[in-house]
N, C-alpha and C positions, 0 to 999 in steps of 0.2 A: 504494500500500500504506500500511497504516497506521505509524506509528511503531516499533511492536515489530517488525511482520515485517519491517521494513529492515533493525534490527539483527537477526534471525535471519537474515536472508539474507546474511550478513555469518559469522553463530556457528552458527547450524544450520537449515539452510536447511531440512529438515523439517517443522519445528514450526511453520512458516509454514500445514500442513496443517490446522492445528488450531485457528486463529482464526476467531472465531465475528463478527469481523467484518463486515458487508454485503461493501462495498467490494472485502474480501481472499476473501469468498467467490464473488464475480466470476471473481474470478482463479485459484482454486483450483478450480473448478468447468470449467477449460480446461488444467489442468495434466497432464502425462505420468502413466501409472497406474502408480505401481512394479511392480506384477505383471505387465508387460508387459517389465520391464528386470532379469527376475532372470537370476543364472547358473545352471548346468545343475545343480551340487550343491543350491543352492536350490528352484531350481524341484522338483526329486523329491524333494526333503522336503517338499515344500509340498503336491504333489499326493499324498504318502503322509498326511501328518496330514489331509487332505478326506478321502481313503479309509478312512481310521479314523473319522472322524465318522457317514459315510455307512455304514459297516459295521452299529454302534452306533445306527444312524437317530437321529442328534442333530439337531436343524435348526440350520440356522448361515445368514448371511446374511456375504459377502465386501464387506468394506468397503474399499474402493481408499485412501483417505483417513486409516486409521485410524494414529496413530501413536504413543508412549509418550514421555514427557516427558524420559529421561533415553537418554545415546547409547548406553549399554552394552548394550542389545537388540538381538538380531540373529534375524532368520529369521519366524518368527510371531510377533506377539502379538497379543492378542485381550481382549474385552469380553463379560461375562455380563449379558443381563438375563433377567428375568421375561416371559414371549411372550404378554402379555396388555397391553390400551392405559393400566390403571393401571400396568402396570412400566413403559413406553415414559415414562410422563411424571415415576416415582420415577429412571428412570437404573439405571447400572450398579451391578449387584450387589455383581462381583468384576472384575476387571483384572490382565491381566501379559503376559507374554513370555516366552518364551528369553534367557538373556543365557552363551552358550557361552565368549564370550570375555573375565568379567570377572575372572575368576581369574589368566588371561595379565597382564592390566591390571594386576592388586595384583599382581604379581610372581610368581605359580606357572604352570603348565600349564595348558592349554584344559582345561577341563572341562565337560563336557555337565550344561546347568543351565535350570530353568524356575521361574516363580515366579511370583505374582500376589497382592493386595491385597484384602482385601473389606470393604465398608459391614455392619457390624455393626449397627448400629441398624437399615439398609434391611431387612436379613435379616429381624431378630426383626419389626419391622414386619408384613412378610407371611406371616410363619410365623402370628402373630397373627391371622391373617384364615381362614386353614385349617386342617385336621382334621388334626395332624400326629404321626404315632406316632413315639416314637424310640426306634431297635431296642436294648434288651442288647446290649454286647459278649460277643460269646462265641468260645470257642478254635473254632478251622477245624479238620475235620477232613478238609479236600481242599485238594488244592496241586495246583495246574495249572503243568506245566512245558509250554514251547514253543520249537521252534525253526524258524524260516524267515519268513521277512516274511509270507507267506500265513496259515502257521498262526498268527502273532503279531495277525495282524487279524481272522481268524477269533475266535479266543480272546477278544476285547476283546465280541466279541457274547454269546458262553459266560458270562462272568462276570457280563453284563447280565441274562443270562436266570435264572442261579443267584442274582442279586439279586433276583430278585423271588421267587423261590418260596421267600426269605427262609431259603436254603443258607449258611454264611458259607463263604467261598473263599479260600483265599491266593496268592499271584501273585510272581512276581518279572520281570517284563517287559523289564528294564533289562539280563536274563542271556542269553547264547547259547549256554553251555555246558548241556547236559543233564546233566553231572555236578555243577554248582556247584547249578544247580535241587534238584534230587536231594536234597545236602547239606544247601540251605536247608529242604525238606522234613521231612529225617530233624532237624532242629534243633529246627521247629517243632510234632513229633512227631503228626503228621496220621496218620489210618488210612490212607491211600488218595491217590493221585499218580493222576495222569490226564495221562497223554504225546501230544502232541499236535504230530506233527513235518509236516515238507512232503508225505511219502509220504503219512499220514492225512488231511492237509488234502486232496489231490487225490483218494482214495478216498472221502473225506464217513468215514473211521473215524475209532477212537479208542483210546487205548488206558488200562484200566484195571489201576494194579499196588497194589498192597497189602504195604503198607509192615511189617506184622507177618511175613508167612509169604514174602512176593517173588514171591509167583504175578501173573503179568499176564493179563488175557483183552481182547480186540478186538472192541469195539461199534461198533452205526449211532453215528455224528456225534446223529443225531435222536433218538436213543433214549437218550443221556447223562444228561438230567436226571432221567428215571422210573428209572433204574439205580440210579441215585445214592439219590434217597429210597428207594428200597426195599432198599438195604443200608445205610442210616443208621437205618433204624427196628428193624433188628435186634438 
């Protein structure tokens, strides 16, 4: 090994993963694959955030090797590029992780946290290169509440789809209370909530309530977006 990853193998034997080395790429190209050595809480989180990608149809490529420079990351972290062979040779976009447990570290309670980095000049560079509209902010007048791991990765598809036909949508994902959603809702003063629990996910329904008068009515899953535009143009 080379001189640095001696002393990492000494202070963090990790980051030995990351040397760009010949030599240590030898040896790291014969190393254990941490996603082979997770525990059970990790591993179904792991196989939950692939499930959300592949909900989503994001392409992702698993890099056994990939690792973050500082120790306070724990569970995924991950690398954005551009999926064309001028992004492959520009590098990563954006960069981050999870780091759940740095709160604990500075002195508070585990807090569920994620965060990532990004090339500011990479960005504007290849925005530079394409035809790029940027939308108006504009107030949402639908709020997707959800509850149950199903309908929560369902939803992640819903929001993808109301992205594009250029709907703005508000979300609280991070909630499992139906009643706090609701709140967040009636705060952000939406016409219309759209409930989206395990029972709905497993029937392909949905449900529409209307935040002025309280009436709810129960639509196809499929038929939610043409609903949607034809009582937003009203």
């Amino acid at each position: 090994m080379c001189a640095d990853c001696r002393r990492r193998l000494r202070e963090n034997p990790l980051r030995i993963l990351d040397c760009k080395e010949e030599k240590c790429q030898r040896i790291i190209s014969q190393a254990p694959q941490g996603i082979d050595h997770l525990c059970d809480e990790c591993k179904n989180h792991f196989k939950q955030v692939l499930e959300f990608l592949d909900e989503i149809e994001l392409p992702y490529r698993l890099n056994p090797y990939l690792v973050r420079g500082l120790d306070y990351y724990t569970k995924t972290v991950f690398e954005i590029f551009e999926n064309t062979e001028e992004g492959k040779k520009t590098g990563a976009l954006a960069s981050g992780g999870r780091y759940d447990g740095l709160m604990k570290a500075l002195g508070g309670k585990i807090t569920p946290a994620c965060g990532g980095a990004a090339g500011i000049e990479r960005i504007i560079n290849i925005i530079k290169t394409k035809t790029v509209r940027f939308l108006s902010i504009t107030q949402p007048q639908i709020f997707l509440a959800q509850l149950g791991n199903l309908a929560k990765r369902k939803s992640f598809r819903l929001m993808e789809d109301f992205r594009k036909v250029k709907i703005p949508i508000a979300e609280s994902f991070s909630r499992d209370s139906l009643k706090v959603q609701l709140a967040q809702a009636n705060k952000l003063e939406v016409r219309y909530a759209l409930i989206f629990g395990q029972k709905e996910a497993l029937e392909e329904t949905i449900i529409i309530r209307d935040m002025v008068t309280g009436k709810q009515q129960i639509v196809k899953f499929k038929k939610i977006i043409r609903e949607m535009e034809k009582r937003l143009k009203k």
